[in-house]
C-alpha positions in Angstrom: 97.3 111.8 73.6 95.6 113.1 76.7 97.1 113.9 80.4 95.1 112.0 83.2 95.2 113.6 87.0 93.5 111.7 89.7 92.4 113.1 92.9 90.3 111.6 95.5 92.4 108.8 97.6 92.8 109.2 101.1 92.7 106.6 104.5 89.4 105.4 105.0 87.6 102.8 107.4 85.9 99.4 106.7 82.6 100.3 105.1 83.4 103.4 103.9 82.8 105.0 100.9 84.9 107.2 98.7 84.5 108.5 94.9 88.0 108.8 93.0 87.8 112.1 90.0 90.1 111.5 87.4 90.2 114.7 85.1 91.3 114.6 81.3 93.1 117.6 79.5 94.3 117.4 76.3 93.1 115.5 73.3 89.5 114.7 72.5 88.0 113.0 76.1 84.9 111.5 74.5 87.3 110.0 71.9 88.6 107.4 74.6 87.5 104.9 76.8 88.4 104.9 80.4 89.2 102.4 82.8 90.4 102.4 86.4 93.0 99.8 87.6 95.0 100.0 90.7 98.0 98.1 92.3 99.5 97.5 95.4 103.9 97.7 95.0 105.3 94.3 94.0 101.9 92.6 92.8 100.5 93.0 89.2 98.1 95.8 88.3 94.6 94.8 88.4 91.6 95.9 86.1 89.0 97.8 88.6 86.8 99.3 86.4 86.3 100.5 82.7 83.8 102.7 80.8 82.7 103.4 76.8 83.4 107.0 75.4 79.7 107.4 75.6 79.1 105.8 79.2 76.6 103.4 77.9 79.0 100.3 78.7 80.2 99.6 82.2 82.7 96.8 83.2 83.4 96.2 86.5 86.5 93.7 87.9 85.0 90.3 89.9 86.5 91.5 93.1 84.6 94.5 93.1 81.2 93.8 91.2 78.5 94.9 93.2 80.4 97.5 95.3 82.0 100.1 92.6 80.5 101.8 89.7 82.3 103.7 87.3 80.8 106.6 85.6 81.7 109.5 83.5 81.1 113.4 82.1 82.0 114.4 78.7 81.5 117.9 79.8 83.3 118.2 82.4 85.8 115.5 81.1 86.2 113.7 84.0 85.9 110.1 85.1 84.2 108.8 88.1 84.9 105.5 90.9 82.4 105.4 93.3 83.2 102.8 95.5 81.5 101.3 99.0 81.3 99.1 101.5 85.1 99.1 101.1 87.7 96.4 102.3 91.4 96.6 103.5 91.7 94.4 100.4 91.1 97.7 98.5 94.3 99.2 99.8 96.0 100.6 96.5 96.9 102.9 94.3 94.2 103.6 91.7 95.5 104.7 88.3 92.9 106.5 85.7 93.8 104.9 81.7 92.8 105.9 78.5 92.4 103.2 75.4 91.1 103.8 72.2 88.2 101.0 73.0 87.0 99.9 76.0 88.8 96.5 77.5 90.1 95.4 80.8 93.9 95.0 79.1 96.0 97.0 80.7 98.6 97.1 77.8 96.1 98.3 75.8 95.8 101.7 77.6 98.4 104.6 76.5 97.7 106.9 78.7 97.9 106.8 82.6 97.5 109.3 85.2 100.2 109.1 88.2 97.9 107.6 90.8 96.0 108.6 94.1 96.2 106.1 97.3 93.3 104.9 99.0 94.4 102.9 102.1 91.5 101.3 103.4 91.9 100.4 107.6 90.2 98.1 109.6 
């Protein structure tokens, strides 16, 4: 098992850019994928982003291909969502998850960190 704690979310403007820190403590971090989905209150949570426990395999979610990238330190154990050009559509809360494998399932992640907002205006 291992604790997630995001940090990073604030109010933004169209365009803008803002990188989401989610740090690990507990457990073995490089024994985990890690995956970022977020969700907006009464709608389903949606797969974001998700990363191998080495970094060598990046998924990204359709809706934000080509604008976020997910990346991550071992190290430090932390993972990383850099995200630009962003939308009001990208108005949520962004959850950090840990999975024994790398997937976009969100039932397949044990672990979850409480959330930070990003609230995205035009």
């Amino acid at each position: 098992q291992v604790q997630l704690l995001e940090s990073g979310g604030e109010l933004v403007q169209v365009g803008d850019s803002l990188r989401l820190s989610c740090v690990a403590s507990g457990g073995t971090f490089r024994d985990y994928a890690m995956a970022w989905f977020r969700q907006v209150p009464g709608q389903e949570r949606e797969f974001v982003a998700a990363v191998s426990w080495s970094g060598g395999s990046t998924f990204l979610g359709a809706s934000v291909k080509g604008r976020f990238t997910i990346s991550r330190d071992n190290a430090k154990r932390e993972v990383y969502l850099q995200m630009n050009s962003l939308k009001p559509d990208d108005t949520a809360g962004y959850y950090c998850a840990a999975a024994a494998l790398v997937t976009t399932q969100a039932w397949e992640y044990k672990d979850w960190g409480q959330g930070t907002q990003v609230t995205v205006s035009s």
